[in-house]
N, C-alpha and C positions, 0 to 999 in steps of 0.2 A: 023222521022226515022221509016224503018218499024220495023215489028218486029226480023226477019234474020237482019237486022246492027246489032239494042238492043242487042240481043245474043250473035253477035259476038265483040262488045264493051266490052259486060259483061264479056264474054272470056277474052279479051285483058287484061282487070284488071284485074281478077282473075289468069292467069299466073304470075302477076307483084308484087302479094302482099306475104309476107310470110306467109309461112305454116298453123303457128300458126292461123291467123288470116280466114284461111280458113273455120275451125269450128264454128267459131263466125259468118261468113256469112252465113253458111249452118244451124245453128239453128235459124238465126233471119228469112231466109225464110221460116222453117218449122212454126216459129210462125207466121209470116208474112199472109201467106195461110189458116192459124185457125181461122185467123179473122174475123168476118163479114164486110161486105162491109162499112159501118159506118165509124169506126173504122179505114177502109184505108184513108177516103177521111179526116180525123181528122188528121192521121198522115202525109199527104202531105200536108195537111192547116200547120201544126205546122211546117217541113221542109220546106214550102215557108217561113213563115213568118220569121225562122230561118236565114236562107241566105238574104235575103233581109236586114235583121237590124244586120248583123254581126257585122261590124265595132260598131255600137252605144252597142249592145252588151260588148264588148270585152272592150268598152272605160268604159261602167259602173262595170266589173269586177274590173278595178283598183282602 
């Protein structure tokens, strides 16, 4: 995707979610943007690994 889709995807959710939850997107990208570069490639390792073992996740919750 380039980057004008991303944007405009990011658009599309962002109309679709309530209000509320608008603040909590717009501080997590302020802190998002603080971070060093490290730090991002840590948090996309942790969200792959995340979604990938959902299901075994959610099974050892029970």
């Amino acid at each position: 995707m380039t980057k004008t889709q991303l944007k405009s995807e990011i658009q599309k959710a962002l109309d679709s979610v309530p209000e509320n939850v608008l603040q909590d997107v717009l501080d997590f990208l302020k802190e998002f943007k603080n971070q060093p570069e490290d730090k991002h490639r840590l948090s996309n390792s942790l969200r792959q690994i995340l979604s990938e073992d959902k299901e075994l996740l959610e099974k050892l919750a029970q």
